[in-house]
C-alpha positions in Angstrom: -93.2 12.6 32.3 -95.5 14.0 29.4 -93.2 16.7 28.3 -90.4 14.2 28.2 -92.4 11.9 26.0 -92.7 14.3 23.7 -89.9 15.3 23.7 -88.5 11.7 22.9 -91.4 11.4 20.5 -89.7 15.2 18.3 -86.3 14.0 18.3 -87.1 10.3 17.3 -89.3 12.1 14.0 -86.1 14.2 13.0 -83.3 11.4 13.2 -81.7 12.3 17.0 -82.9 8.9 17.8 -80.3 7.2 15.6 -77.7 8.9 18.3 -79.0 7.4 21.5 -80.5 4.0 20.0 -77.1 3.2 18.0 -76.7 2.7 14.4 -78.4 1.4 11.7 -78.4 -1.4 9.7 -75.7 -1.4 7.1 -76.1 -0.2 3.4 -76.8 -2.4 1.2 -74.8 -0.2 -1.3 -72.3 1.8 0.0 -70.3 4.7 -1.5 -67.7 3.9 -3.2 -64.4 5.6 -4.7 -64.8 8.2 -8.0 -65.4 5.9 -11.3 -62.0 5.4 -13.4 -62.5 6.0 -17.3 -61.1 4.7 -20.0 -59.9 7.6 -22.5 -59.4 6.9 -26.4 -55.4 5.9 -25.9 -56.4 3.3 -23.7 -55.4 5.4 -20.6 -57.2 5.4 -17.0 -58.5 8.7 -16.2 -59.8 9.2 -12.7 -63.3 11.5 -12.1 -63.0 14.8 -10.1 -63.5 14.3 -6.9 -66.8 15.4 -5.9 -66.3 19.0 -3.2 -66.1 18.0 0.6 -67.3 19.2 3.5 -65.2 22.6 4.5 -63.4 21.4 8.2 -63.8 23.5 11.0 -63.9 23.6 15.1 -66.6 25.9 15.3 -70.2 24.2 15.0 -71.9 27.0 13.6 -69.5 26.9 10.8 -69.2 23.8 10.2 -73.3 23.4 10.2 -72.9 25.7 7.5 -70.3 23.7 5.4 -72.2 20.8 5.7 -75.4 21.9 4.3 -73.4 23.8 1.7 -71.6 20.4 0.5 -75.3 18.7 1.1 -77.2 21.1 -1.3 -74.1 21.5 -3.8 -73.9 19.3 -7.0 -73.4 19.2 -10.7 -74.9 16.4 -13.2 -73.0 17.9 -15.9 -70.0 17.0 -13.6 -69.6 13.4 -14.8 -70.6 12.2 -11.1 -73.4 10.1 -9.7 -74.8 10.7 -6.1 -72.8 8.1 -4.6 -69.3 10.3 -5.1 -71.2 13.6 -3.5 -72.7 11.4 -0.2 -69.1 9.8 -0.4 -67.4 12.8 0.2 -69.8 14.0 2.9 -69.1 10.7 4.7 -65.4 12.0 5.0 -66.8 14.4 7.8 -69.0 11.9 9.6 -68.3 9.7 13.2 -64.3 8.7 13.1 -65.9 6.2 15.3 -68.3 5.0 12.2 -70.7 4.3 14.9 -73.1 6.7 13.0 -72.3 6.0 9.2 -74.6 4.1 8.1 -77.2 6.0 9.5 -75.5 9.0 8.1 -75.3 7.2 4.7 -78.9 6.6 4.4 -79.9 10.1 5.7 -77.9 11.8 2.8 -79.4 9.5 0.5 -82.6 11.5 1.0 -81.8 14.7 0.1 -80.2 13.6 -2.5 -82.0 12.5 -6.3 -81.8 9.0 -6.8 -79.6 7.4 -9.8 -82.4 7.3 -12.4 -83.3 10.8 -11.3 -80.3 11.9 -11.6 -79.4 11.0 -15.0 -82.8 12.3 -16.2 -81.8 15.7 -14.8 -78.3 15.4 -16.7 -80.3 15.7 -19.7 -81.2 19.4 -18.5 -78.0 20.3 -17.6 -79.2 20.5 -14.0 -76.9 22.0 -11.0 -77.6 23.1 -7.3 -76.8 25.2 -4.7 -78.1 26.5 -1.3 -77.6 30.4 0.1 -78.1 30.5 4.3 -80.5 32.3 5.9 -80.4 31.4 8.9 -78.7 28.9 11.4 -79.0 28.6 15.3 -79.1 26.1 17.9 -82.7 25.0 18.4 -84.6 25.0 22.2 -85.4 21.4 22.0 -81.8 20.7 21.4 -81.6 21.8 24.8 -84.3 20.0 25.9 -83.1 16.4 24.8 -79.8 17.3 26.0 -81.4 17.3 29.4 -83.6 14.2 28.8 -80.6 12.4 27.8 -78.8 9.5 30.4 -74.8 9.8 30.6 -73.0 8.8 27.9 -75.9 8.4 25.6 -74.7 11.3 23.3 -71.0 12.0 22.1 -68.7 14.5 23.6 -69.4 18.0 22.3 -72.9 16.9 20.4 -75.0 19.8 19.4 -77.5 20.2 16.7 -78.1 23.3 14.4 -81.1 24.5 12.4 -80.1 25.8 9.2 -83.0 27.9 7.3 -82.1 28.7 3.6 -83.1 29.0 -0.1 -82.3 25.8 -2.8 -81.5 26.8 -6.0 -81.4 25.1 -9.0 -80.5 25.9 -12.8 -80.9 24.5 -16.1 -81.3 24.5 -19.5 -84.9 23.4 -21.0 -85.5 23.8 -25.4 -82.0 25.5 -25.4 -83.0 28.5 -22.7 -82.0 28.5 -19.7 -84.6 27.8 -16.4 -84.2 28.0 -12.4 -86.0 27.6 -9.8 -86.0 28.6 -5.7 -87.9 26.6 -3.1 -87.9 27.3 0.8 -85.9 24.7 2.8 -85.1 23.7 6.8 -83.5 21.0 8.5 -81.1 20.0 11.6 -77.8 18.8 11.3 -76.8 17.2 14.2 -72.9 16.7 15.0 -69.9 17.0 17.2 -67.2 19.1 18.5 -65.2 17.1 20.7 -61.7 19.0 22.7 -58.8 17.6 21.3 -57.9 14.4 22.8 -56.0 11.1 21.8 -58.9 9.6 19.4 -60.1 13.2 18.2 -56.5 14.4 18.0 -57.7 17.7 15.7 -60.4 18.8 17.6 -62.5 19.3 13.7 -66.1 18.9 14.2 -67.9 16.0 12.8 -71.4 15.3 11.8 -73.7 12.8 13.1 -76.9 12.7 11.3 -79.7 14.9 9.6 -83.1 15.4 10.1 -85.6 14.6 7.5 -86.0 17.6 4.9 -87.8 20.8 6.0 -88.6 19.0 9.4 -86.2 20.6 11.5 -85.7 21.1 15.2 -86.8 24.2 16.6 
């Protein structure tokens, strides 16, 4: 009973709980669609569409993807962070039984709108190079503590271990910078089947930044 509590306690610090306790409140301000603008002869010009989430069926891969699309944006684009959590959505619960939860999860990793445009002064972009990813013991563990039904078919969690990068330019030279991260995605890989007809993974939630299953 007092290695299942912690357990419970782990997973409920690192986002798993949104999976068994069901999803969250909605967002107040949801993603919506790229901004249309207005060019000089008067014509609508749609923004790029900010880069998706890579599909695959193999979770490892997928994992991968994900935190690539997560850690990947421009400011010099002519997006905001609403268009890049938008387009990671696209990969999330068909069911939307974990969107919102999803939604607000991104949002963290993310800079927020007035941080955001004070990096597009600087000319400031991001990316992530992988490490290391694998399926962490207490994944195994919760699986184990969990009741029927109380995850989706084919859940699974992966640790990915990497390096965030970011460049810039400050007084007309450029500048970057390198900083240690971890965290868990957690998602699914359901067999193809009437309501997941593709058999594509999906992702369910994150942890919280550099607080990662192990």
């Amino acid at each position: 009973m007092i290695a299942a509590g912690i357990v419970l306690l782990l997973l409920i610090g690192v986002g798993v709980y949104g999976l068994i306790a069901g999803p969250h409140r909605p967002d107040p301000h949801p993603a919506g669609p790229a901004p249309m603008v207005t060019t000089p002869d008067g014509t609508g010009t749609t923004m790029p569409a900010a880069p998706g989430v890579v599909p695959s069926s193999d979770p490892d891969q997928f994992a991968r993807n994900v935190a690539e699309a997560l850690f990947g944006w421009d400011t010099g684009s002519g997006l905001m962070p609403l268009d890049y959590t938008a387009a990671i959505l696209k990969a999330g619960d068909p069911s939307g039984t974990e969107q919102a939860g999803l939604a607000s999860d991104i949002a963290t990793y993310l800079p927020t709108r007035e941080a955001w445009i004070e990096l597009r002064k600087y000319d400031t972009s991001q990316h992530l190079t992988i490490d290391r990813s694998y399926v962490p013991k207490a994944w195994g563990q919760a699986v184990q503590e969990a009741q029927p039904g109380q995850l989706p078919k084919g859940a699974t969690a992966v640790t990915i271990e990497g390096t965030r990068h970011r460049e810039g330019v400050w007084n007309g030279e450029p500048v970057t910078s390198e900083n240690s991260v971890s965290f868990t995605i957690f998602l699914a890989c359901p067999p193809p089947a009437p309501e997941f007809s593709t058999g594509l993974c999906h992702v369910l939630r994150l942890s919280q930044l550099d607080n990662p299953l192990h």
